[in-house]
N, C-alpha and C positions, 0 to 999 in steps of 0.2 A: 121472652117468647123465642122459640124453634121455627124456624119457619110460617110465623103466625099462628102456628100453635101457644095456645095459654097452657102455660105449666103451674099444674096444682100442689102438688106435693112431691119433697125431693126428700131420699131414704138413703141415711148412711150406716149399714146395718142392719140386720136385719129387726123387725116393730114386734115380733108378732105376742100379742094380749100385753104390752106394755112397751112405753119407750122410755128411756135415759132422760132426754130434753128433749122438746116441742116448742119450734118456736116461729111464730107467724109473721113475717116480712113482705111487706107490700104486695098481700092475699096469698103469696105464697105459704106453704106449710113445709119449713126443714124439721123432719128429725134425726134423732140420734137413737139407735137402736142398741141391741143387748146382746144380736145371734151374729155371730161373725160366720155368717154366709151370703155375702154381697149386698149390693145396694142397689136403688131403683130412681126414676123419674116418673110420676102416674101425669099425665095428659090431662087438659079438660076434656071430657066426651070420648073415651077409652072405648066405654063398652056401647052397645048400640041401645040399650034403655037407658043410659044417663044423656048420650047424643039425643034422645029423641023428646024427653024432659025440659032440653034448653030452649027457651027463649031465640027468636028468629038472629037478634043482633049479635045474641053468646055466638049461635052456635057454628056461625064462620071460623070462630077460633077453636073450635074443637078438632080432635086428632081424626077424627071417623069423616070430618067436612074436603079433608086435605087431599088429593091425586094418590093415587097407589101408591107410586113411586116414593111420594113423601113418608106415607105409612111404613112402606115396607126400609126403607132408611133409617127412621127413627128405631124402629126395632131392634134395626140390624148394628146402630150407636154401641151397645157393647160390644158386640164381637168386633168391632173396628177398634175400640181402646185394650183389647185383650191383645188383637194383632200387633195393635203398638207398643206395647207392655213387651209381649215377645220380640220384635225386631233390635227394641232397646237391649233385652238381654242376649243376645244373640250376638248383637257388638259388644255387648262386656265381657260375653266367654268368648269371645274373637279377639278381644285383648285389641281392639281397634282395624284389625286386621283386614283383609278382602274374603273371608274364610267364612264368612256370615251364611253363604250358600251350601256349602261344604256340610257345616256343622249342625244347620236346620238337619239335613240327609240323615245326618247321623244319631241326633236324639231323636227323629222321627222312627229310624229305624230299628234302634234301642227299645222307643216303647210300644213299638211291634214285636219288639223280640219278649219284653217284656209279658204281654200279654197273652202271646202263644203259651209263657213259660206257665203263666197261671194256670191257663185255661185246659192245656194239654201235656203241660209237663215235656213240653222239646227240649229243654236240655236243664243240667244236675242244676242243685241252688249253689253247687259249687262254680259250675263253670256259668254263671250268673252272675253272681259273686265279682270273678276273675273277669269276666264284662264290664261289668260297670268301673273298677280302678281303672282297668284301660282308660273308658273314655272321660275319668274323673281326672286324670293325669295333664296337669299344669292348667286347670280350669277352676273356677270358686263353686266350691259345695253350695253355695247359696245360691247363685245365678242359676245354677243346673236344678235345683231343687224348682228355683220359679220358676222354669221354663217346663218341667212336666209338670207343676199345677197349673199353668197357661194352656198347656195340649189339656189338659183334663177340662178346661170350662169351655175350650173351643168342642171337645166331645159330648159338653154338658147343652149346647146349643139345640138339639132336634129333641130336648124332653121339652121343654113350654112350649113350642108350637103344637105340638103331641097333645098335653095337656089340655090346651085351649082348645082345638079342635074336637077334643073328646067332652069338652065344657059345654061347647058352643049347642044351638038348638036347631042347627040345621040337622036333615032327616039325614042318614046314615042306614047303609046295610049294618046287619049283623055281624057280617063276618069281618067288616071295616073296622066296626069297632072293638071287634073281639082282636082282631091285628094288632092294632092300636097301642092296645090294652095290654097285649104281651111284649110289643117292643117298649115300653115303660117299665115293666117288670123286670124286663131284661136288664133296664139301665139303670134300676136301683139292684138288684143282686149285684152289677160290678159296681157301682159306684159305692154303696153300701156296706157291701159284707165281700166281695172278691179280693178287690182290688186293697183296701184297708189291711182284708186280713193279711194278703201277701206282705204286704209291706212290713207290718210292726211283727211277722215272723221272723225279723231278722234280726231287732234287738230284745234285749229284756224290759218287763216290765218297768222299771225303774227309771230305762232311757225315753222308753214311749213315753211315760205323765210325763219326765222335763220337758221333753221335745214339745209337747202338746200343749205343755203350760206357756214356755217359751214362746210357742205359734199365735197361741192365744194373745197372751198380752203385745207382741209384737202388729197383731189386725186390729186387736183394741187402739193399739196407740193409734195406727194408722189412721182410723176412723175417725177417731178424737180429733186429732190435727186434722184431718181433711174437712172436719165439721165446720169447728174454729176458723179455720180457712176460708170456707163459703160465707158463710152466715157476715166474718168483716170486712171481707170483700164486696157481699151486696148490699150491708149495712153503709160503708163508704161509700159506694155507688150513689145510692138513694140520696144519702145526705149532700155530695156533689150535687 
């Protein structure tokens, strides 16, 4: 349990119409999923018809029973591990350094520049290009590579509240949710089709599948080992 919240199901990977492994441990339900696009925790009593369905003694342990403050915490659990994901590579491209502040500045300001370049063409794919060695110079291609898929899931943060709110059955004007509704649109044309297509403009075919195959099986592994991980970890536990 989270703060006396009961935890129902934990998702490494994404499930969706099938999963890898499914495996039930002391009520809990871990899987292992198929879509290498993140992972989840689902709460007892999430939504306000499963909360309302429990039983007087469940339903203390439900997520919807808990203070605001605890709700809106658990929520906010990944972007706190995404943050720390970031600060971790921020000292590996600091090389251990005090520079940690500095260099946040500076990939911040890269994927501003980045984006303008998309979006309004401010300057050549040349002098873009001659941007990014600069700031790739004595730093690991891979660190910098995570640290703007890090900015991208902290950007990816105001679509599920979006989402849910657009879900949800409380009454809404029209033009709230017609708002709503475009700034979603918005964050899948860049998240989707902008932003992608800029990227793999810059290699050939042939370097995008490796890269992508490579990526792939590198979140696969991830996932796999971080399964395996949980699952004998709480196996050990329980048997303790």
């Amino acid at each position: 349990m989270i703060w006396e919240i009961r935890i129902e199901e934990v998702t490494i990977l994404t499930n969706s119409w099938f999963s890898l492994v499914d495996k039930k441990i002391n009520g809990i339900k871990y899987i292992l999923g198929w879509l290498p696009f993140g992972s989840s925790v689902r709460p007892l009593g999430m939504l306000e018809e499963d909360a309302a369905r429990l039983p007087e003694e469940e339903y203390r342990y439900a997520f919807l029973s808990k203070e605001r403050y605890k709700q809106r915490l658990f929520r906010f659990t990944p972007k706190i591990v995404w943050a720390f994901v970031m600060i971790i590579s921020l000292y590996a491209v600091s090389k251990g350094s005090s520079n940690i502040f500095s260099n946040f500045i500076e990939i911040e300001k890269y994927s501003y520049i980045a984006l303008k370049t998309m979006i309004i063409h401010d300057i050549s794919r040349a002098q873009f290009l001659a941007l990014t060695h600069q700031i790739l110079l004595g730093k690991s291609k891979v660190v910098f590579a995570l640290l703007l898929i890090v900015n991208l899931q902290l950007l990816l943060y105001p679509i599920n509240p979006i989402l849910l709110w657009i879900a949800s059955e409380n009454k809404k004007h029209g033009w709230q949710k017609f708002t709503a509704i475009i700034v979603f649109m918005i964050f899948l044309y860049l998240f989707l089709w902008l932003i992608p297509s800029f990227v793999f403009s810059f290699f050939h075919w042939e370097s995008i599948i490796k890269y992508m195959i490579s990526a792939f099986l590198g979140i696969y592994s991830v996932g796999l080992t971080a399964f395996i991980l949980i699952v004998f970890l709480v196996g050990k536990r329980i048997s303790v």
